[in-house]
KOLMIBA-860173 format. One record per residue (C-alpha): y, x, z negated. Coordinates in steps of 0.5 Angstrom, whole numbers, padded with zeros to 4 digits, always signed. Layout:
N
YXZ;...
This chain:
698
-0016+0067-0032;-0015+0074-0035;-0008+0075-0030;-0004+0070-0034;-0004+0072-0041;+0000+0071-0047;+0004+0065-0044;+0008+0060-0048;+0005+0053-0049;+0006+0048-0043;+0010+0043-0042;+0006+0036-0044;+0008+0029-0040;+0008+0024-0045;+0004+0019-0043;+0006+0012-0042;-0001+0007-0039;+0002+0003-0033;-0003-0002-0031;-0004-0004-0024;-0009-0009-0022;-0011-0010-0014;-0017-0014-0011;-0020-0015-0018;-0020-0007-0020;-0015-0006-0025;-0012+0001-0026;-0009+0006-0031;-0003+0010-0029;-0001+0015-0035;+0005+0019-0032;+0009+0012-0028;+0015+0014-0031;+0016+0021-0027;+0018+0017-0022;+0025+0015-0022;+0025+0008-0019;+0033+0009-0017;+0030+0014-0011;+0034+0011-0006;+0040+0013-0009;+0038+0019-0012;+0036+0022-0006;+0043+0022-0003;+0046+0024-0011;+0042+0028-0015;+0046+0029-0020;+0043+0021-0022;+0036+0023-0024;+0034+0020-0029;+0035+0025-0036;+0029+0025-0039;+0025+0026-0032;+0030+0032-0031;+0028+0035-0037;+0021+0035-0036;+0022+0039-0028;+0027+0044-0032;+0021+0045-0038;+0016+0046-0033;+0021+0050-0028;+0021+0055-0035;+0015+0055-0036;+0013+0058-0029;+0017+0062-0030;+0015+0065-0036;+0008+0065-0033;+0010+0069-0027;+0016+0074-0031;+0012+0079-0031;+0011+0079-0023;+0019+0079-0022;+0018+0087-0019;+0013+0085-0014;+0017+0079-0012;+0022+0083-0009;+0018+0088-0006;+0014+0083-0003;+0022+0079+0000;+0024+0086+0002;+0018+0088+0006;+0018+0080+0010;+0025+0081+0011;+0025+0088+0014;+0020+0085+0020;+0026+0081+0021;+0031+0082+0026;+0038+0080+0022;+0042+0081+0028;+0036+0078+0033;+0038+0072+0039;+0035+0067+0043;+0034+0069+0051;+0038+0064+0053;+0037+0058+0056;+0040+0056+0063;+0044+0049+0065;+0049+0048+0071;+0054+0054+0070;+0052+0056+0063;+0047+0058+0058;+0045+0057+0052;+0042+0059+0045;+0041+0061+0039;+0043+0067+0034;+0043+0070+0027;+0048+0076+0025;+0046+0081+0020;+0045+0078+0012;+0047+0071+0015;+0042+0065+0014;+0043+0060+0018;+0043+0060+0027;+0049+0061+0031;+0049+0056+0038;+0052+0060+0043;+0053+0059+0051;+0055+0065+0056;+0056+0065+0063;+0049+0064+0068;+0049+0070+0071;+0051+0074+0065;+0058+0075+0061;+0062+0074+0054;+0059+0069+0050;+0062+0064+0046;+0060+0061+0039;+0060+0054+0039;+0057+0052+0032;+0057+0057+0026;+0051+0056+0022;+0054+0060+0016;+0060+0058+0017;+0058+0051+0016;+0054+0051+0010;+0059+0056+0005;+0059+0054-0002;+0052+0049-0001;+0046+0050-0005;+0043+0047+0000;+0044+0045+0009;+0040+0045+0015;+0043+0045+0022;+0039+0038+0026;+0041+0042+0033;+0047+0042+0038;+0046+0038+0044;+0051+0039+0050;+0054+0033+0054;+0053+0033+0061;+0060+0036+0063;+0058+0042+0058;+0065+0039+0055;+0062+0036+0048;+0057+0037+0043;+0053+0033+0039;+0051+0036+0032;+0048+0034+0025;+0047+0037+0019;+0043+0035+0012;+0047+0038+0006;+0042+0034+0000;+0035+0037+0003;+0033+0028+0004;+0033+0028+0011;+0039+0024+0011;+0043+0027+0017;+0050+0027+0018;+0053+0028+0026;+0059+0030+0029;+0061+0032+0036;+0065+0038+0037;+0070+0040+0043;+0065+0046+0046;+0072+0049+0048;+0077+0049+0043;+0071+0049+0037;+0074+0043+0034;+0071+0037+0031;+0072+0030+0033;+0074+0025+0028;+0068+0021+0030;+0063+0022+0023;+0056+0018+0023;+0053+0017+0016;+0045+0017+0015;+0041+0018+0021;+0035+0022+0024;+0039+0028+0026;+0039+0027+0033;+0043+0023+0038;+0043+0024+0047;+0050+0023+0051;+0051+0018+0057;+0053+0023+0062;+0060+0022+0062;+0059+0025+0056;+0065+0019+0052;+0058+0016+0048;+0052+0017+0045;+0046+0014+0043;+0043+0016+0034;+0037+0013+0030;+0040+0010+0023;+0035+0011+0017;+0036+0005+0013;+0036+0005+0005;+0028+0007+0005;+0029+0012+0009;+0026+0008+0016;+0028+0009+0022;+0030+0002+0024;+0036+0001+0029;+0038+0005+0035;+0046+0005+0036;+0051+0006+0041;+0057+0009+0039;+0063+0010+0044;+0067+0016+0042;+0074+0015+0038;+0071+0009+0035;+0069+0008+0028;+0061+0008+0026;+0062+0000+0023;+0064-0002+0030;+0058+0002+0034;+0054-0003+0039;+0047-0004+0036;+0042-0003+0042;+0035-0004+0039;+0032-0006+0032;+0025-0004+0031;+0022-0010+0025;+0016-0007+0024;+0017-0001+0019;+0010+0002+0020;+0014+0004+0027;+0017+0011+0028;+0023+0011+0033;+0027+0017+0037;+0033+0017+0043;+0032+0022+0048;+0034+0023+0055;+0032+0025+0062;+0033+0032+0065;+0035+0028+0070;+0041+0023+0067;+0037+0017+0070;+0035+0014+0063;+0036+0014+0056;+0028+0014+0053;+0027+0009+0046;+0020+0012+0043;+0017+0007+0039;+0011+0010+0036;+0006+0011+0028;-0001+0015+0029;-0005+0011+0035;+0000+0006+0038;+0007+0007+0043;+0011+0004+0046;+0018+0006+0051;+0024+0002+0053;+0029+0005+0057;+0036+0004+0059;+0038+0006+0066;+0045+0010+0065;+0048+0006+0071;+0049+0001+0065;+0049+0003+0058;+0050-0004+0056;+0043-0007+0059;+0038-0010+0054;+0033-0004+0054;+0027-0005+0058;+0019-0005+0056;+0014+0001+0060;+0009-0001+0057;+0008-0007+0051;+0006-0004+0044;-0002-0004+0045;-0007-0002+0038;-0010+0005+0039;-0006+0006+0047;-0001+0012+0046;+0003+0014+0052;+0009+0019+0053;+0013+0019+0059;+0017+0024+0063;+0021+0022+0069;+0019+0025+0076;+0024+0023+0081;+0022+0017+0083;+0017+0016+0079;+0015+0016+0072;+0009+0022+0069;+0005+0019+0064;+0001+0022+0059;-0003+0017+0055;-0011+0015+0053;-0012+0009+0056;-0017+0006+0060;-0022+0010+0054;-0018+0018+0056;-0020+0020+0049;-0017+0027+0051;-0011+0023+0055;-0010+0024+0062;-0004+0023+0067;-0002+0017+0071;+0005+0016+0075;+0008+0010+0076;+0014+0008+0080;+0021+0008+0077;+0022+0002+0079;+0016-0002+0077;+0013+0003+0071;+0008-0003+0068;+0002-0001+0065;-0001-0005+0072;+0002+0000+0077;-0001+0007+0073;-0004+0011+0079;-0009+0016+0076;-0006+0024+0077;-0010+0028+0072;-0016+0024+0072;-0019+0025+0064;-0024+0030+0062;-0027+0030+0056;-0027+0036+0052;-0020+0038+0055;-0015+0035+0050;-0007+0035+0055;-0003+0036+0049;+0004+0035+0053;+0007+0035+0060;+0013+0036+0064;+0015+0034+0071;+0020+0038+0075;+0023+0037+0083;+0016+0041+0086;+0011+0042+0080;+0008+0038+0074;+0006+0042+0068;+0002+0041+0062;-0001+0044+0056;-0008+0043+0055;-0013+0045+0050;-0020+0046+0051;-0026+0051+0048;-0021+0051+0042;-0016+0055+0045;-0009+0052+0049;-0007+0053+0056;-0002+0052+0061;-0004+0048+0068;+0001+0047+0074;+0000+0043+0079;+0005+0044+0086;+0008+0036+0087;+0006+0036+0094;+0000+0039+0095;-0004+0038+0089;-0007+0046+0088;-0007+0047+0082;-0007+0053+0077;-0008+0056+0070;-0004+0061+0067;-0010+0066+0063;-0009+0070+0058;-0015+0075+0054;-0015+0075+0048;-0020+0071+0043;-0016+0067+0039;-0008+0066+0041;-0003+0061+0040;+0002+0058+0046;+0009+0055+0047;+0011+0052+0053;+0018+0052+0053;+0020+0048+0060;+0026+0049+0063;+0033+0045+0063;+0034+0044+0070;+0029+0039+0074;+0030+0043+0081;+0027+0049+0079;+0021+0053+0080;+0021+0058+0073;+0019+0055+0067;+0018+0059+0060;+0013+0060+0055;+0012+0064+0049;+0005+0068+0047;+0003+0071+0041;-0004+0072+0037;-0005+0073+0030;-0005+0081+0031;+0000+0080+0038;+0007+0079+0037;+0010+0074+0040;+0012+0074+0047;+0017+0070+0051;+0016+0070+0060;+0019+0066+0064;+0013+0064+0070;+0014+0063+0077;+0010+0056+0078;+0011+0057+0086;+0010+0065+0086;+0005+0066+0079;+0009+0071+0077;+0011+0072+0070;+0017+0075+0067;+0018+0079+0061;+0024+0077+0057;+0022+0079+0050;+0018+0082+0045;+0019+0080+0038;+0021+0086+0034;+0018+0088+0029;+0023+0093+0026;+0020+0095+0020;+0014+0098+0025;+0008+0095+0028;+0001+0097+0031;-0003+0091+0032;-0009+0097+0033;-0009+0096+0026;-0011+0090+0025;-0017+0085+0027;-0017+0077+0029;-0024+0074+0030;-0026+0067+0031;-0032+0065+0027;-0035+0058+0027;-0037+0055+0019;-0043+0050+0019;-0041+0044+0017;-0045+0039+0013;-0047+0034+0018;-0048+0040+0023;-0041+0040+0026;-0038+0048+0027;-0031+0049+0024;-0027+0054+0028;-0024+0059+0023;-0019+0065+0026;-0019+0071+0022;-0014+0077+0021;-0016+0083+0017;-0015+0090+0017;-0019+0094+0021;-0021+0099+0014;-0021+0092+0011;-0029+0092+0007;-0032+0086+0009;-0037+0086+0003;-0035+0081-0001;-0030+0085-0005;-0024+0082-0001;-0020+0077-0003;-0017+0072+0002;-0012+0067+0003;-0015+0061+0006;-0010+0056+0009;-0012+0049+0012;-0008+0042+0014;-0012+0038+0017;-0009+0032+0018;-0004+0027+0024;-0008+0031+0030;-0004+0037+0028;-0008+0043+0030;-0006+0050+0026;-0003+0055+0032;-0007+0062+0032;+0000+0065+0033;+0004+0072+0029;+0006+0071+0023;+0010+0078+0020;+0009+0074+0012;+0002+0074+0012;+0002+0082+0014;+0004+0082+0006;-0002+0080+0005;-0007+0083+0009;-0003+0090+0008;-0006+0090+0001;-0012+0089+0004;-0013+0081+0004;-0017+0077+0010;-0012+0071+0012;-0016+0065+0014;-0014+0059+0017;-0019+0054+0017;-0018+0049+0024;-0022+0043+0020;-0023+0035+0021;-0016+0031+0022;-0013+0036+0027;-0014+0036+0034;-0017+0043+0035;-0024+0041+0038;-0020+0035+0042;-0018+0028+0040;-0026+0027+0037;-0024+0033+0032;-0018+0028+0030;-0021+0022+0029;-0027+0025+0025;-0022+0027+0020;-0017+0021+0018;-0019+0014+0016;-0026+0012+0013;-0028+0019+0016;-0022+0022+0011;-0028+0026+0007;-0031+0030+0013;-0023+0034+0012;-0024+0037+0005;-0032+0039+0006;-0030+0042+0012;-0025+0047+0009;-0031+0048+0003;-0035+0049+0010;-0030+0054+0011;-0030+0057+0003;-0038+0058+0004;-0038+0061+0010;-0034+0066+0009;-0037+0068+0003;-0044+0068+0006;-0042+0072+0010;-0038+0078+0006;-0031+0077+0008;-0030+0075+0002;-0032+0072-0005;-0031+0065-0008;-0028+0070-0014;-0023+0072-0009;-0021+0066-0005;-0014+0063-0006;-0014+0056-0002;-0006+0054+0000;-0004+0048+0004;+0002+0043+0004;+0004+0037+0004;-0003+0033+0008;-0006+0040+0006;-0004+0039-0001;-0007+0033-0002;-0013+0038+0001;-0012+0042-0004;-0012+0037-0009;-0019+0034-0006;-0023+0041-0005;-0020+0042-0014;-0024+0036-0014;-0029+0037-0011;-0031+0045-0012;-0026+0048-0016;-0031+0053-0018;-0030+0056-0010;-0023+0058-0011;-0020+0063-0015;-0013+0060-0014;-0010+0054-0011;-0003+0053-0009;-0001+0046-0007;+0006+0045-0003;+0010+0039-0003;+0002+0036-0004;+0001+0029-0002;-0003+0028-0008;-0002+0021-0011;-0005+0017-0005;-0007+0011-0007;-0001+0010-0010;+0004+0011-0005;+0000+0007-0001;+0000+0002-0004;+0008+0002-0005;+0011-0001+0002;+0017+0001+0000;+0016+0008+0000;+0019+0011+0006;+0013+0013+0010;+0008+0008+0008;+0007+0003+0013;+0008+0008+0019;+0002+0012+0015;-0004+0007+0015;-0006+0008+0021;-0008+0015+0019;-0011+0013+0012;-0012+0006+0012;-0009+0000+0008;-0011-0001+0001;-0006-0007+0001;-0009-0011+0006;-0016-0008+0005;-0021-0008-0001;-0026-0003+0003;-0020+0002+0004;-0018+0001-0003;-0024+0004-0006;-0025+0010+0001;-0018+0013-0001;-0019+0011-0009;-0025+0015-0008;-0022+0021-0007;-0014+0022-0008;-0014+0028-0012;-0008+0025-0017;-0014+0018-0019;-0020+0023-0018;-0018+0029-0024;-0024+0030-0028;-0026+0034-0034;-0028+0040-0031;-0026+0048-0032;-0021+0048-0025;-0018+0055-0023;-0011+0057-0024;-0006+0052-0020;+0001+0053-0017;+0005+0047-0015;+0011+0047-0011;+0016+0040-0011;+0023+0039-0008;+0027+0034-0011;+0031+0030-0005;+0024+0030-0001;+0023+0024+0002;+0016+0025+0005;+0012+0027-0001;+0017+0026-0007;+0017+0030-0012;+0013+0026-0017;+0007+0027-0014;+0006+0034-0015;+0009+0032-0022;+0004+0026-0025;-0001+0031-0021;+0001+0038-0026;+0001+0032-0032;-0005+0030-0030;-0010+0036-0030;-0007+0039-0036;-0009+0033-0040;-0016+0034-0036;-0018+0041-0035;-0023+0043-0039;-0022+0052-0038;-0016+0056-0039;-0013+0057-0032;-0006+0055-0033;-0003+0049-0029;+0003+0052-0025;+0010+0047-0022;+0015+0050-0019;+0021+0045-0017;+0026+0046-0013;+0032+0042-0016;+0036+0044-0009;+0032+0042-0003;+0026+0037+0000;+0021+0038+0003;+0021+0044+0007;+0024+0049+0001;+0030+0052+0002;+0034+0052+0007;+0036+0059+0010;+0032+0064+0013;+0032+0069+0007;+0032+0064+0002;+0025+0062+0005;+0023+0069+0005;+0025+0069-0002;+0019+0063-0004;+0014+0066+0001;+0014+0072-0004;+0013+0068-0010;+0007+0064-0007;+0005+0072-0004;+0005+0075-0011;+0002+0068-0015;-0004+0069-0010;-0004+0077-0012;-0004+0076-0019;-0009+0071-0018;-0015+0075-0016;-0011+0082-0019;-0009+0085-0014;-0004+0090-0016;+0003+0089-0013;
């Protein structure tokens, strides 16, 4: 491509044939010795990586930096604008519980948050944990959250200082602002107190980064003699401890992409053996939230695609006494809900767009808050209290401002709280979100919302950034996004894609894009790409394709597939080496992602459907567009390498002059840089890749 000239020879990964033989069908890997079989290890050290493969991340570190030297100047501006619509001093509305109200803030320059709480009714507030304070003279650090006794007298708190989602807890004294001796090592980050607040409950990751055991630790004790409650022997299974807003119970959530199970404690007896709701059943999911007597619960059994709602009694929650409450309607996906003394609540998503519905406990009139615009975004936030009448909830779309209410289940009236302040300026006149619908290959439409300026022309001289996911039922909110304004500022059309394998158009969107039906996500997002450069938006000169991690194997595919459609592809922490993660059980996520990709192990035919197109094992000769890969180091859910054997790869494969990018960060995993700032600062890098891409002057 013209935008990269003059550039330096990249990098070249030697190759090394490992041969890999499985049901009959023998396999060449060239780049194997990338990854560095040591990674449990080096994941909590990594310091011990391997040499060799450390030089190579460092030469193709250089050589993008090299290939983007020349864009140093609009990096900056692109980091200076996205930081001027950020609010440095901002704060959370806090939320209220027993006699305080907590929340969150930044100070001006900080990266981190500050947990703080202040009187109910208003007063002086308190900083209980220092995000900045707390991560001085780290590379790297991300704060799990802070959890509150019920006595409001302790906290629990977790941090990861490697990037590898290792997390460490500790438990501070809310009102001295000291530490407790008590340190537990490698958990999920998240733990619940009983209610006298003396003890715990965590998750445990083993040495694979699984989350096998749930422990009791009782405060002032080591972690070596920490009570184990459960232990889940089957690694295809995620598990989490939680608790109820009413103390009454500590939730054990047991689940992978189809099935659930919960087993509860009663917090009347910490020591009992956590009891079954309903046993683990292939393709029937459930949650459950705690209504007084009886148990709210949200599942898809009995053939409720699009889940429904069903109580049980505390007492007797078997699968046998669920009663129906919100029978199921095909078409209306119910994503989550609550329950409080007189109300039940969920978030809903049907047409495409997301809705909240209240339902009075006692008479059954039921309501939905409305909204007007095309295309918006939801977050139903709920309360911290049970006995309680008023809810929050925020609100945004692509050219609206997120705004946060609290509602009035019994009253219907709304709360202004806040409006995200946009301090640099904004005039949401200027700007058009449209929802437009791509015709899929099988008759199928795929929605696609749009952001552009309203002076933008729509004649196919645009450039576009098209965004896609598509994957675990993960739907791609409509919300506001002050970052991607960088873009449309300078006159790009902001595409994101809802395809196959998310839940946009309902649980059928999903299940028709994950398994042997995996394909239908990649021709979706090509869909997209033909649609709007049939219709002017834009041109395939000019679209830049993004996506990352599930997305990023979606990138890895469609430059397989039509690399003549795209500009410029970026790829961040990509899954794209998917057989061979597949196939390694052994590798944090891999039994726990079947259900999503199927089992190559155990199955010829899913063998040869992933084989077909895992984007690492289906690099061709063909001329593909200017890629830009971004990996972590510590990442322990896409490693990091994959984008590096992938980059090795296409080098080796492609057959036009478009260079081959990657970029790894040395200090973080899988979500990049962990401060507020420094994330900016590699949004700007993707920005102004993408500007160079189609050249866009910065």
């Amino acid at each position: 491509m013209s935008a990269f000239k003059n550039l330096p020879a990249p990098p070249v990964a030697p190759k090394k044939p490992v041969s890999d033989t499985r049901h009959g069908i023998t396999r060449t890997d060239d780049y194997a010795w990338l990854r560095d079989d040591n990674w449990q290890a080096m994941f909590r050290d990594p310091s011990i990586l391997q040499s060799e493969i450390r030089a190579h991340l460092e030469a193709e570190n250089a050589y993008q930096k090299a290939a983007m030297a020349d864009t140093e100047a609009l990096q900056k501006a692109l980091f200076a604008e996205m930081k001027g619509r950020i609010k440095e001093d901002d704060s959370s509305v806090p939320m209220k519980d027993g006699p305080f109200a907590y929340g969150t803030s930044f100070v001006t320059g900080g990266e981190q948050p500050r947990y703080f709480r202040e009187p109910r009714a208003g007063g002086e507030r308190t900083v209980l944990l220092d995000g900045d304070k707390e991560a001085a003279g780290k590379a790297y650090f991300r704060l799990s959250g802070l959890d509150h006794s019920t006595d409001h007298s302790k906290g629990l708190w977790g941090y990861d200082d490697k990037g590898s989602e290792y997390f460490t807890l500790r438990v501070r004294d809310l009102t001295t602002g000291e530490d407790f001796a008590d340190v537990i090592e490698a958990t999920g980050g998240g733990g619940v107190f009983a209610p006298d607040g003396k003890s715990f409950f965590y998750t445990v990751l083993d040495e694979n980064h699984r989350p096998s055991k749930i422990f009791h630790h009782i405060l002032g004790t080591p972690q070596a003699e920490d009570r184990l409650v459960y232990e889940e022997e089957d690694f295809g299974f995620f598990m989490g401890v939680g608790g109820s807003l009413l103390d009454d119970f500590i939730f054990i959530d047991i689940h992978d992409h189809e099935t659930s199970e919960y087993r509860l404690i009663p917090t009347s007896d910490l020591t009992a053996e956590p009891k079954i709701v309903a046993p683990r059943e292939t393709g029937i999911e459930y949650s459950l939230t705690e209504g007084g007597d009886v148990f709210y619960i949200l599942t898809n059994a009995d053939g409720a695609k699009d889940f429904k709602i069903v109580e049980a009694p505390v007492s007797a929650p078997e699968r046998a006494n669920w009663k129906d409450v919100v029978p199921h309607t095909p078409g209306t996906l119910i994503l989550s809900h609550m329950a409080f003394a007189r109300h039940l609540v969920w978030l809903a998503r049907a047409d495409g767009l997301p809705q909240i519905v209240i339902r009075d406990r006692m008479t059954g009139e039921q309501h939905t808050i409305a909204f007007p615009e095309e295309a918006y975004s939801l977050g139903l936030q709920g309360a911290a209290e049970y006995d309680t009448d008023v809810i929050r909830f925020s609100y945004s779309s692509m050219t609206t401002p997120s705004q946060l209410y609290d509602y009035n289940m019994a009253t219907r009236e709304r709360t202004l709280l806040k409006t995200q302040d946009v301090p640099s300026g904004h005039n949401p006149d200027d700007y058009v979100t449209r929802r437009v619908f791509a015709p899929a290959h099988d008759g199928e439409s795929v929605p696609v919302t749009l952001l552009y300026r309203k002076d933008t022309p729509l004649d196919g001289s645009a450039p576009c950034l098209l965004y896609g996911y598509g994957a675990y039922g993960i739907t791609i909110p409509a919300s506001f996004n002050t970052n991607c304004l960088s873009l449309v500022d300078r006159g790009f059309v902001y595409a994101i894609a809802h395809i196959r394998g998310g839940k946009d158009k309902g649980f059928a969107w999903y299940e028709t894009g994950k398994m042997a039906d995996k394909p239908n996500t990649f021709k979706d997002f090509i869909a997209a790409a033909d649609y709007l450069n049939q219709e002017k938006f834009t041109s395939y000169a000019k679209i830049v394709a993004e996506g990352g991690s599930a997305g990023g194997m979606l990138m890895g595919a469609v430059a397989n597939m039509a690399p003549e459609k795209f500009a410029a592809i970026i790829a961040a922490v990509p899954f794209v080496d998917v057989l061979n993660t597949m196939l390694d059980d052994t590798l944090p996520l891999t039994p726990p992602e079947w259900p999503e990709w199927g089992n190559p192990i155990e199955s010829e035919d899913f063998y040869k459907i992933i084989a077909g197109y895992s984007p690492y094992d289906n690099v061709a000769a063909k001329p593909y567009p200017v890629i830009l890969a971004l990996a972590g180091l510590t990442d322990p859910r896409v490693t990091y390498w994959e984008p590096a054997k992938w980059v090795a790869k296409l080098r080796a494969h492609t057959t036009g002059t478009a260079p081959i990018l990657l970029k790894t960060n040395m200090d973080a995993g899988h979500g990049g840089a962990s401060g507020r700032f420094q994330r900016l600062e590699e949004i700007a890098f993707e920005y102004a890749f993408a500007l160079k891409a189609v050249g866009v002057a910065g």
